[in-house]
C-alpha positions in Angstrom: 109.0 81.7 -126.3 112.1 82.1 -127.6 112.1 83.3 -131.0 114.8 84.4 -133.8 114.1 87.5 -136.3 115.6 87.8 -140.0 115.2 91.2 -141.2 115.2 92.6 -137.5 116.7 96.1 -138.6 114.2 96.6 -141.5 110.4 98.6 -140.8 108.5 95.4 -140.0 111.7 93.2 -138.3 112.0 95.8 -135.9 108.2 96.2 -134.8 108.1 92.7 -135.0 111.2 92.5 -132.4 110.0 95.4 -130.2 106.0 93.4 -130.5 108.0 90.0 -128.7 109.7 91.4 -126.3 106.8 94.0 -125.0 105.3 90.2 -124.9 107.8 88.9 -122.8 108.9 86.8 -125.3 113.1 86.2 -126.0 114.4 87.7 -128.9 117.5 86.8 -131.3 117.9 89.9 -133.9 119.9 89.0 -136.8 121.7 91.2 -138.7 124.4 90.9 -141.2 126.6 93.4 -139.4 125.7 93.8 -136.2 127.9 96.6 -135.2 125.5 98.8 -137.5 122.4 97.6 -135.5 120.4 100.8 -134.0 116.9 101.5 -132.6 116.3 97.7 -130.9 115.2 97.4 -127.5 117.9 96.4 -125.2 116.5 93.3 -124.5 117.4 91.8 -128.1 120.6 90.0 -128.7 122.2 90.8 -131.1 124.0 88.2 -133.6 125.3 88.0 -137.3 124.2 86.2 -139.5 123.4 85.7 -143.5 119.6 84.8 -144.4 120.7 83.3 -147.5 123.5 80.9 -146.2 121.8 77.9 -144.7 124.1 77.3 -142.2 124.8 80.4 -140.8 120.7 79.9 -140.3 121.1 76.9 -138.6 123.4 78.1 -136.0 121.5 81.3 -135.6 118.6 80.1 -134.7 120.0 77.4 -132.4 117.4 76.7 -129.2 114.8 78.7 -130.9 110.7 77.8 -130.7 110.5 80.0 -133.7 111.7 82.1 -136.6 110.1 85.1 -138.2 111.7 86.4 -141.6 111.0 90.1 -142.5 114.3 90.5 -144.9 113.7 93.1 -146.8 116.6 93.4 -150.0 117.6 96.6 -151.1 116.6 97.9 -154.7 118.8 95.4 -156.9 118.7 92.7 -154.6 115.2 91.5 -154.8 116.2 88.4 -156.2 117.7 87.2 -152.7 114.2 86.7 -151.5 113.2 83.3 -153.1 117.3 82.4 -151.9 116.1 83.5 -148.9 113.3 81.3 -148.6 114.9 78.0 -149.6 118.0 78.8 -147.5 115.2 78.9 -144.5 113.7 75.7 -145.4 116.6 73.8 -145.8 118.4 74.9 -142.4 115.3 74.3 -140.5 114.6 70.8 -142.3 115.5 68.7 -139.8 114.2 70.7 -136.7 110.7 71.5 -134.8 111.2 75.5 -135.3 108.2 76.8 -136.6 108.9 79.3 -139.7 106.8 82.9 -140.1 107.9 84.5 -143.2 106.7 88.1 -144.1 105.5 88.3 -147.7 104.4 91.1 -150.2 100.7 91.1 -151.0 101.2 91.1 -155.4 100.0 87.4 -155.2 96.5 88.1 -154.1 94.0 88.1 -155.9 92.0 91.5 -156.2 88.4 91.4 -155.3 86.1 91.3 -158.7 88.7 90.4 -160.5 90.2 86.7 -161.5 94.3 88.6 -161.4 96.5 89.0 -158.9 97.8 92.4 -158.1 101.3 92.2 -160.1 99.0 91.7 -163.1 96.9 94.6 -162.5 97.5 97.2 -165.5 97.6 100.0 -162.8 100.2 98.2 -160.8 103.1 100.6 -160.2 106.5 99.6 -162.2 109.0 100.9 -159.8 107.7 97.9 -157.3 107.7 95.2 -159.6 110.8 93.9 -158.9 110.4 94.1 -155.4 106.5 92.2 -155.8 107.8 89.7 -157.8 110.3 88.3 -156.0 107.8 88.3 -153.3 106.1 86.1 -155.8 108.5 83.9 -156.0 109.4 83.8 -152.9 105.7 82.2 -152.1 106.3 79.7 -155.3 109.1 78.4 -152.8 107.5 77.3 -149.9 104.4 76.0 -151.9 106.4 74.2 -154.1 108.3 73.0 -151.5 107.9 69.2 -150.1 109.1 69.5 -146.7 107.9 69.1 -143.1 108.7 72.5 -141.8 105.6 74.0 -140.2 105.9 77.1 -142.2 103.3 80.1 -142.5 103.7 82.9 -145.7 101.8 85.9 -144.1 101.2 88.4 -146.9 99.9 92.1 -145.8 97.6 94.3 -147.8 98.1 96.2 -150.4 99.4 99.7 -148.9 101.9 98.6 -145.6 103.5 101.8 -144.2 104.4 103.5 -140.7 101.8 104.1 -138.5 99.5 103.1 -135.5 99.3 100.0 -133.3 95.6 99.7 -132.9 95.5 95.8 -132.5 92.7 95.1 -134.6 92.6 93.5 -137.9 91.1 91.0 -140.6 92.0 87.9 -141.4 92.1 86.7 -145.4 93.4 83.7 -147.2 93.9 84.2 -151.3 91.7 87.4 -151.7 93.2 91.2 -150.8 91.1 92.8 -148.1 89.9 95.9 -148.8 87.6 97.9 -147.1 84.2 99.8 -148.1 86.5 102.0 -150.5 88.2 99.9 -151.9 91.3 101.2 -149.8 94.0 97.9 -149.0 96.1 98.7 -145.8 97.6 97.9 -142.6 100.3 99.4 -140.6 103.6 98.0 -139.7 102.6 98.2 -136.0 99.7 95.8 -136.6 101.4 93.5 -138.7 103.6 92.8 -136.0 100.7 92.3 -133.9 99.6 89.6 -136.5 102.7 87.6 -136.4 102.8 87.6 -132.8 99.3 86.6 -132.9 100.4 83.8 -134.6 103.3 82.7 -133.4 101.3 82.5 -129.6 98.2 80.7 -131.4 99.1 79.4 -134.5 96.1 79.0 -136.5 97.6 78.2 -139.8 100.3 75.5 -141.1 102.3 75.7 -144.6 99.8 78.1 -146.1 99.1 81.7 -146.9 97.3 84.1 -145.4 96.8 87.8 -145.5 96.2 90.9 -143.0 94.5 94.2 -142.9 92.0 96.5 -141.8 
């Protein structure tokens, strides 16, 4: 499969990119400046591109079976996410590229509670900006009327560094948790979920979540 990555330098882009090629899958990285690009396997090319210009998008992802955004803005930038994900939709409009797009989990709804995590009272400040444009990134592509076979994957809660042990749960609406309440999954094995995916797509232009 050949398959273009947005967000290929960040924690999960670069998982994800190692994941597809330990696969045997072909992978175009794409980076806004390339010549900064460190720590991909060899077997990634390389290109430049903008994730919020549509047709720097389209020529991108060129030949592709598939496209996985994992951009990740820096602190200030959050609103790109939501430019992001219309930029994605319109540039793959008019193709048969399927679309996985990483999300953030502050639209799921916690367990024994009718809010989503954003509106929890606990929720940390310092990440609202970062969760709601996650938000709103997801208000895109379900407000969206298009024909692009897109899929929103949205991890748990807690998403860090850590182990690829290969297992995981599946969710749709509802944060996973497990019998403490806990809400995680490492970067490792969300990769393995989009890969999962992308070789046995189970979903189409919905949401679903990940984690232990």
């Amino acid at each position: 499969m050949r398959i273009t990555v947005f967000g290929a330098t960040g924690g999960v882009g670069s998982r994800v990119v190692a994941e597809a090629i330990q696969r045997g899958h072909q992978v175009t990285a794409v980076s806004r400046d390339p010549g900064k690009v460190r720590g991909l396997p060899d077997e990634a090319t390389v290109i430049a591109g903008d994730a919020t210009d549509p047709e720097d998008i389209k020529a991108a992802v060129a030949g592709s079976d598939l496209v996985i955004s994992a951009t990740r803005p820096g602190i200030g930038d959050e609103p790109q996410l939501p430019k992001v994900a219309a930029a994605l939709l319109e540039a793959l409009a008019d193709s048969d590229i399927r679309l996985l797009v990483v999300g953030g989990a502050g639209s799921l709804i916690v367990p024994g509670t009718d809010a989503i995590l954003t509106e929890q009272p606990d929720f940390p400040a310092e990440l609202m900006p970062i969760a709601t444009a996650c938000n709103d990134q997801l208000a895109v592509f379900q407000q969206a009327d298009t024909e692009v076979d897109w899929v929103y994957v949205s991890p748990s809660a807690v998403l860090e560094p850590g182990e690829r042990t290969g297992s995981y749960r599946i969710g749709a609406g509802e944060l996973l948790q497990d019998g403490e309440g806990n809400s995680a999954i490492s970067m490792e094995d969300l990769a393995v979920v989009l890969l999962d995916e992308a070789e046995n797509p189970k979903h189409h232009r919905i949401r679903f979540t990940a984690g232990y």
